[in-house]
C-alpha positions in Angstrom: 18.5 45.0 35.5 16.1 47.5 35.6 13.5 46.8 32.9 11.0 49.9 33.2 14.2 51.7 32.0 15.1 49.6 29.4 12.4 49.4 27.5 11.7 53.1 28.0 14.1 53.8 25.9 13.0 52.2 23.0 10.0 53.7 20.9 7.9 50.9 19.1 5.5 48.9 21.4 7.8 46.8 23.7 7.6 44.9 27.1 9.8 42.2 29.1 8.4 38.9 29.2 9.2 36.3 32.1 9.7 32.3 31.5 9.6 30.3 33.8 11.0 26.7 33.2 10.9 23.6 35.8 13.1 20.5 37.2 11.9 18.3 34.0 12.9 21.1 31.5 9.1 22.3 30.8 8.3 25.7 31.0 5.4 27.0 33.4 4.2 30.7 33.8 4.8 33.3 31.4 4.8 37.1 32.7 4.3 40.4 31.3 7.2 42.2 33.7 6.5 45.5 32.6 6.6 47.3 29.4 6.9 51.2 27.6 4.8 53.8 27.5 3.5 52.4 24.0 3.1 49.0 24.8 0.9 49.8 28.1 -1.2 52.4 26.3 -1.9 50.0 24.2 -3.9 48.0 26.8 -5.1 51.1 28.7 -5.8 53.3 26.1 -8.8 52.9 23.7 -7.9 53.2 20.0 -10.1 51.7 16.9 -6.3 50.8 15.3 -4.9 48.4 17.9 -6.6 45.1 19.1 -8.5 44.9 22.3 -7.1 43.1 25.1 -9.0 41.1 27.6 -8.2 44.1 30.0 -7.8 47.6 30.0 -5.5 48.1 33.1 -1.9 47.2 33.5 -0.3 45.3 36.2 3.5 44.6 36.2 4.3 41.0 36.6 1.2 39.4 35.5 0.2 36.1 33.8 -0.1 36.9 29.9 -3.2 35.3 29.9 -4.5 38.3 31.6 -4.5 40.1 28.4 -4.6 37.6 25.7 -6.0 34.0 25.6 -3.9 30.9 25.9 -1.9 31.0 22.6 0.8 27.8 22.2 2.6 29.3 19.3 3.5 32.5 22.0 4.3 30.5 24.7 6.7 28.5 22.4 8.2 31.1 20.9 8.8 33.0 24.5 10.4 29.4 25.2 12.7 29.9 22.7 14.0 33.0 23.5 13.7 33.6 26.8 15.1 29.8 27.8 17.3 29.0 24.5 18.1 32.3 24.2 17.5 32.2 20.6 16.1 35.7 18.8 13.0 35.3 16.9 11.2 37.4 14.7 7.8 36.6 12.6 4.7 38.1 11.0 1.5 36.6 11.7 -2.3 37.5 11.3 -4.1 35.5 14.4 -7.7 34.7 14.0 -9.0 36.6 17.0 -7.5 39.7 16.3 -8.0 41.9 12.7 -4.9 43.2 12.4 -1.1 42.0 11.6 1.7 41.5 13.7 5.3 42.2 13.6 7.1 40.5 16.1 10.7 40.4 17.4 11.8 39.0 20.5 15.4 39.5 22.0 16.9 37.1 24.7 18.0 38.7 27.9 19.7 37.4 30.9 18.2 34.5 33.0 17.8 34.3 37.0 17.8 31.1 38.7 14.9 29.1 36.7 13.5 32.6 35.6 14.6 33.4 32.2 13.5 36.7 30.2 13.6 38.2 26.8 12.1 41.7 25.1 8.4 41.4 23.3 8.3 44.5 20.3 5.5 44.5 18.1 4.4 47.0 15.7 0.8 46.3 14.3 -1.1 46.9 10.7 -4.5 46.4 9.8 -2.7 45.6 6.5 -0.7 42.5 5.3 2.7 44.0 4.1 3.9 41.4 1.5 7.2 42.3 2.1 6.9 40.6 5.7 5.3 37.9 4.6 7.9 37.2 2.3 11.0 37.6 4.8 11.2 34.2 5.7 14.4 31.5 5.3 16.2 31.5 1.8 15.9 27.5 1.8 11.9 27.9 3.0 10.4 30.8 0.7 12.1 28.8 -2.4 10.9 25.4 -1.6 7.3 27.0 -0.8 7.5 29.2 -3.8 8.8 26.4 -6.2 5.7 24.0 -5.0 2.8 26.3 -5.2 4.3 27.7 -8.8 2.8 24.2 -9.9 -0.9 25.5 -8.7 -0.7 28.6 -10.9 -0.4 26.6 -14.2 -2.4 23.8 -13.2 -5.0 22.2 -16.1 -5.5 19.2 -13.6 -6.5 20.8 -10.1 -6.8 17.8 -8.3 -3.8 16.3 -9.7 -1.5 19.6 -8.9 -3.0 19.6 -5.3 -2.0 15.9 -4.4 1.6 16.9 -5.8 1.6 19.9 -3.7 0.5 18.3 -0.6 3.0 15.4 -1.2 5.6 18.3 -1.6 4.9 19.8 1.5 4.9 17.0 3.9 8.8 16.1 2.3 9.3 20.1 3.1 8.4 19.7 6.6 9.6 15.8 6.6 6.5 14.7 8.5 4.9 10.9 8.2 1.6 12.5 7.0 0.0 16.1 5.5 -3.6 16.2 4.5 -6.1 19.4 3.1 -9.1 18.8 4.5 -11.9 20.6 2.7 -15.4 21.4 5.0 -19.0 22.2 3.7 -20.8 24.4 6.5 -23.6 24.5 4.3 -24.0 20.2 4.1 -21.8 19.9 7.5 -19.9 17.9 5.3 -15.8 17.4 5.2 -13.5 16.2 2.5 -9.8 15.5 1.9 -8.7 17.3 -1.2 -5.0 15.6 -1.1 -3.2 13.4 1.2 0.6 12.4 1.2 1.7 9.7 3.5 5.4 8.8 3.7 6.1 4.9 3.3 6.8 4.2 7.0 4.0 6.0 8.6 1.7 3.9 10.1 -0.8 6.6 10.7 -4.6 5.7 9.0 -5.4 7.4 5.4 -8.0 10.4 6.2 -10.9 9.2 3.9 -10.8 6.0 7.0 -11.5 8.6 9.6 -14.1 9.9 7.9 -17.8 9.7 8.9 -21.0 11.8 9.4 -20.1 12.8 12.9 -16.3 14.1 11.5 -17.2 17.5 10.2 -18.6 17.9 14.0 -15.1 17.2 15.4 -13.7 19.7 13.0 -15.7 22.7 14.0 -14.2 22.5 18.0 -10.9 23.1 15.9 -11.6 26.6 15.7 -11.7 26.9 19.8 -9.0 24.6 20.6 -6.8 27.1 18.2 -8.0 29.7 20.4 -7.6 32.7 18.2 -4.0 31.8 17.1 -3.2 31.2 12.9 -2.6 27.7 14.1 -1.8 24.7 16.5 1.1 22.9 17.0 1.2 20.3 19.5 5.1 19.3 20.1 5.4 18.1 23.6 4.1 17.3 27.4 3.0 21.0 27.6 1.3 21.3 24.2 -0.9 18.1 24.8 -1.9 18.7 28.7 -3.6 22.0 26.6 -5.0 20.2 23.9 -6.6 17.5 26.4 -7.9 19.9 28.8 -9.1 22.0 25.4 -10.7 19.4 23.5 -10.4 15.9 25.2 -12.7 14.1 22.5 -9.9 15.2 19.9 -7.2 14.4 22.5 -8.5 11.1 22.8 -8.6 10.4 19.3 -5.1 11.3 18.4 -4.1 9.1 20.8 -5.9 6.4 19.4 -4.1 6.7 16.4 -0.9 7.1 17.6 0.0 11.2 16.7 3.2 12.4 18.3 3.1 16.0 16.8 0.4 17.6 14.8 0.5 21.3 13.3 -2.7 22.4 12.1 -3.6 25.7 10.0 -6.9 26.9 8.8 -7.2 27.8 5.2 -9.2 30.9 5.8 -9.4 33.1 2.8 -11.2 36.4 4.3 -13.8 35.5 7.2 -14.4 32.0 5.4 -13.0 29.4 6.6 -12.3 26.3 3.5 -10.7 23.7 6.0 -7.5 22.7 7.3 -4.5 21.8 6.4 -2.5 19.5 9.0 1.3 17.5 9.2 1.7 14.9 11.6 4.8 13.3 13.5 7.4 15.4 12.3 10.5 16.4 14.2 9.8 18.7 17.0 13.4 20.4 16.5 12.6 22.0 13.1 8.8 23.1 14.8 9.8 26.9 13.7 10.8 26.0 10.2 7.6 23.8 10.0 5.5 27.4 11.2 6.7 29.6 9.4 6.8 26.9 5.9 2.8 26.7 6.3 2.3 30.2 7.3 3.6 31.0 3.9 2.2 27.9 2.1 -1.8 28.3 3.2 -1.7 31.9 2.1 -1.1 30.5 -1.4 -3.3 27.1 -1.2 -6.1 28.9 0.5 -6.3 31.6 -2.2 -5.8 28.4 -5.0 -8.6 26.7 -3.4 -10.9 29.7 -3.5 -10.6 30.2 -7.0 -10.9 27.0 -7.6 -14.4 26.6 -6.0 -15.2 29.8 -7.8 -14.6 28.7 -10.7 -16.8 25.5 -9.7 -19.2 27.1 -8.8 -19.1 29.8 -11.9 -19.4 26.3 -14.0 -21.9 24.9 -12.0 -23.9 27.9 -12.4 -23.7 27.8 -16.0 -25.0 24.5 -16.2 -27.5 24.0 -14.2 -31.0 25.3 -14.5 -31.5 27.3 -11.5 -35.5 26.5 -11.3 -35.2 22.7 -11.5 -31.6 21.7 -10.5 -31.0 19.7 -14.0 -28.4 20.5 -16.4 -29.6 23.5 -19.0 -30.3 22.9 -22.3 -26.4 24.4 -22.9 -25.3 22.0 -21.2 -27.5 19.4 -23.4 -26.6 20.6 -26.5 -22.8 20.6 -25.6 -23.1 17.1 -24.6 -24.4 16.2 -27.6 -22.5 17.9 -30.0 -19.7 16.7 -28.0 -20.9 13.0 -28.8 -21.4 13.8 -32.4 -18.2 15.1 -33.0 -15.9 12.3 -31.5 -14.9 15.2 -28.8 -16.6 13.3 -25.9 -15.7 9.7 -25.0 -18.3 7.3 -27.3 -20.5 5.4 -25.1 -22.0 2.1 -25.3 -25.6 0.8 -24.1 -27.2 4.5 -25.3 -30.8 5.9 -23.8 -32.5 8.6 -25.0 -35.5 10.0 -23.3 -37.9 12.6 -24.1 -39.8 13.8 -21.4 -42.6 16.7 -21.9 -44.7 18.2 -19.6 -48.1 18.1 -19.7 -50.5 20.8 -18.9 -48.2 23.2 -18.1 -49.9 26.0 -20.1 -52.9 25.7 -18.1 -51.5 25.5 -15.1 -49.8 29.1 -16.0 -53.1 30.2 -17.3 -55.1 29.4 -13.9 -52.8 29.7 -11.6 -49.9 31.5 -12.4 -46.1 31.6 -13.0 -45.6 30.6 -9.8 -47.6 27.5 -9.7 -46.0 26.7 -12.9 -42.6 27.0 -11.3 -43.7 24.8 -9.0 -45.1 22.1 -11.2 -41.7 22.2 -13.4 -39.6 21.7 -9.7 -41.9 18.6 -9.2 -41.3 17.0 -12.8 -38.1 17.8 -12.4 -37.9 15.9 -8.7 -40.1 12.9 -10.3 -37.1 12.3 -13.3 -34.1 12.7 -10.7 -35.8 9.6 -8.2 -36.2 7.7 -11.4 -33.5 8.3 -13.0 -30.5 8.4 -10.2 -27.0 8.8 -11.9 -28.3 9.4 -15.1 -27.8 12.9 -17.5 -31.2 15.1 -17.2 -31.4 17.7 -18.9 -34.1 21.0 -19.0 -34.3 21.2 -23.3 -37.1 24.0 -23.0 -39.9 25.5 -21.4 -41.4 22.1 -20.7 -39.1 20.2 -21.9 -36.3 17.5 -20.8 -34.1 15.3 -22.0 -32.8 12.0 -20.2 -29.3 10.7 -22.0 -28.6 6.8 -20.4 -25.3 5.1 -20.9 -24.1 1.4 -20.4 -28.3 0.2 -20.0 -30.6 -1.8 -21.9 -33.9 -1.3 -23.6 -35.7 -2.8 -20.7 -34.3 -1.2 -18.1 -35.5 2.1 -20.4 -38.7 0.6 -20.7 -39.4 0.4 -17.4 -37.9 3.4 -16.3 -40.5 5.4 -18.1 -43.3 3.2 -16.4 -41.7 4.3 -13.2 -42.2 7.8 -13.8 -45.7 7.8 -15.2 -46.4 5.6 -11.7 -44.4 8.1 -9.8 -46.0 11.4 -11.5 -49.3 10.4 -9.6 -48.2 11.2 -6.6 -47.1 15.3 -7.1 -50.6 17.5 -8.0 -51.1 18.0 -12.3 -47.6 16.4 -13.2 -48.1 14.1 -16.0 -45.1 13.7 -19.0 -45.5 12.3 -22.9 -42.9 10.1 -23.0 -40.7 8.5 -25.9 -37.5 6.9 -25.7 -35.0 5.2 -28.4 -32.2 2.8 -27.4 -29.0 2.4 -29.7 -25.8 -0.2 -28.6 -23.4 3.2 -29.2 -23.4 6.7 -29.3 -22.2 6.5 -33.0 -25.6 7.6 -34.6 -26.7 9.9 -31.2 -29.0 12.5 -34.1 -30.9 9.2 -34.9 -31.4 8.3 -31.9 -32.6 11.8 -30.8 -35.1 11.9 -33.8 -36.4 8.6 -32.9 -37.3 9.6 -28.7 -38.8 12.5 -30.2 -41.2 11.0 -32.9 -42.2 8.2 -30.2 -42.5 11.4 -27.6 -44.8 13.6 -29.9 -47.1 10.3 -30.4 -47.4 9.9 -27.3 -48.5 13.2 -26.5 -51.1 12.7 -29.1 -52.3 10.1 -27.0 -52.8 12.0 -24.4 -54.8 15.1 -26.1 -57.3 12.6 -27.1 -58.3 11.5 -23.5 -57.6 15.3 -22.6 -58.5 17.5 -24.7 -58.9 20.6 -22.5 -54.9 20.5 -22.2 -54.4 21.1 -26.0 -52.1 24.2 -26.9 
């Protein structure tokens, strides 16, 4: 056949690709033959609206890799077509390149052990949701139908792990986790997990460690620029060894036959991963193109999710010190007044005011008084580890204790007075009240802040220059 003239005559961006398979039945090089006048001035032609190739010259026959970097999910699906003669179509946004890709591929005839099939693409720097949409009856209901659940969740976490366990029966694999990463703390963890009865594979909180969230970010290079990894045969994991043998080498370890992976990327941040392993290879497409469709949803879930953490966060935290505000304080304790909070038993209250904070604004100013508050703040939060602190005011906090006793209150507050030594002008009047339950908590409040007030009468007497 002639091929210039074949795909000459056709109009969108179009070349012939070459497959080569071997005596075991595994595919070696894959060829760009030639292609149309679209498709090569799309490689030798510069133009701000198509992706950059690794080269701007054309040569007929040549390894793919010529023009675009290792990429399993292209080599399979050339496999596909040009071998199994099966056509394949799909939408995909890879990593390396900003723009969108619709893909068909055609089979044509084979030649000895050298098989060939058409490559059209027509690229947008814009996802078309009707593309992303045109997937399998059976998969865009089963994906639509599972992350429905997200859209009405109360319970997040909850709705996730019933997600993720809906997935992994989608795809019929032995195990599907979300992995969530911190850049910031270089910190990973795993949002939900579903592990089928048989699989024998270890729960992801195991793997765990400080050194994991290192492992995770050569993930990014050993996908290569592709939306994602899947590692289904001889072929796959010679790459994935060569790629990343420290990765190889643990997969092995722990038995994996087949692993897909996906980043959950919503813009240019990436959230983490989400991965299936040991499934069957023969559904491999179905398993692509069920989490192409699925991470679009769970990565935008997950976003607003940690937006909305984050929107909470910031309206409860005092931004100088790091403790909760005094909104948060007050919502806590009305919350215990009212029965609308859990009671508790064993109940602290602390008072802990500032001294000298005036003066230290006075001579130095705001800014050394920020720094004195960030201090007291840092002296209560080594004292009082897993306890509620609270910012009530201007120098003000509020320690609320659950499940302790009056001596362990007690000497607390002999803690911080011993600690406050050691950080410059940081000195608190303390007073405290203990109650078995939260049933009287506006008694017990009065009571901390009687015994507080005393004892920052106390303390004007031996230092008088601090008085208001």
């Amino acid at each position: 056949m002639n091929f210039k003239s074949f795909v000459d005559m056709i109009d969108v961006m179009t070349c012939i690709l070459s497959v080569e398979t071997k005596e075991d039945g595994s595919y070696g090089e894959i060829r760009i033959v030639n292609g149309n006048p679209s498709y090569i001035a799309s490689i030798e032609v510069p133009n701000p609206e198509l992706p950059q190739m690794i080269t701007s010259k054309f040569i007929p026959n040549s390894l793919y890799q010529k023009y675009i970097p290792k990429d399993l999910n292209f080599e399979d699906f050339c496999y596909r077509c040009a071998v199994l003669k099966q056509p394949m179509h799909t939408y995909v946004h890879p990593e390396r390149f900003d723009f969108w890709f619709n893909l068909y591929m055609i089979p044509l005839q084979s030649v000895g052990n050298i098989h060939y099939c058409t490559y059209s693409q027509i690229i947008s720097r814009n996802a078309d949701s009707e593309q992303m949409s045109n997937t399998s009856a059976s998969t865009a209901s089963a994906v639509l139908n599972t992350c429905i659940k997200l859209r009405g969740a109360t319970n997040f976490q909850h709705t996730m792990d019933e997600v993720i366990s809906d997935i992994r029966k989608i795809i019929d694999a032995q195990s599907c986790v979300v992995l969530l990463t911190d850049h910031e703390t270089r910190s990973c963890s795993v949002l939900g997990e579903s592990r089928n009865e048989y699989s024998m594979l270890p729960s992801m909180n195991r793997l765990l460690d400080d050194k994991f969230y290192d492992l995770t970010a050569s993930w990014k290079d050993t996908i290569g620029g592709s939306n994602g990894l899947i590692i289904k045969n001889s072929n796959d994991w010679q790459y994935l060894k060569e790629k990343n043998p420290a990765w190889y080498e643990s997969l092995k370890k722990e038995h994996v036959e087949s692993l897909v992976l996906f980043p959950l990327d919503v813009g240019s941040e990436n959230l983490g991963y989400i991965w299936a392993c040991n499934f069957d290879i023969n559904n491999t497409v179905k398993i692509k193109e069920t989490l192409e469709l699925t991470i679009y949803f769970v990565a935008s879930e997950i976003a607003n999710h940690k937006l909305l953490e984050r929107l909470k966060r910031l309206s409860s935290i005092d931004m100088l010190t790091g403790v909760l505000n005094r909104n948060e304080m007050n919502n806590r304790i009305d919350g215990l007044r009212t029965g609308a909070s859990p009671a508790l038993k064993g109940v602290g209250i602390i008072f802990a005011d500032l001294n000298g904070l005036k003066k230290v604004n006075d001579n130095g100013g705001h800014t050394a008084g920020d720094l004195l508050l960030k201090n007291a703040a840092i002296v209560l939060q080594n004292v009082f580890i897993g306890d509620e602190i609270y910012r009530a005011g201007g120098d003000e906090f509020m320690v609320l204790l659950s499940y302790t006793s009056e001596d362990e209150i007690i000497e607390k507050c002999k803690r911080v007075r011993s600690l406050s030594k050691q950080y410059k002008d940081v000195s608190f009047a303390l007073g405290y009240s203990y109650q078995n339950n939260s049933s009287d908590i506006t008694e017990a409040l009065k009571l901390a802040d009687q015994r507080m007030y005393a004892d920052r009468e106390e303390f004007y007497k031996t230092h008088p220059e601090f008085r208001r």
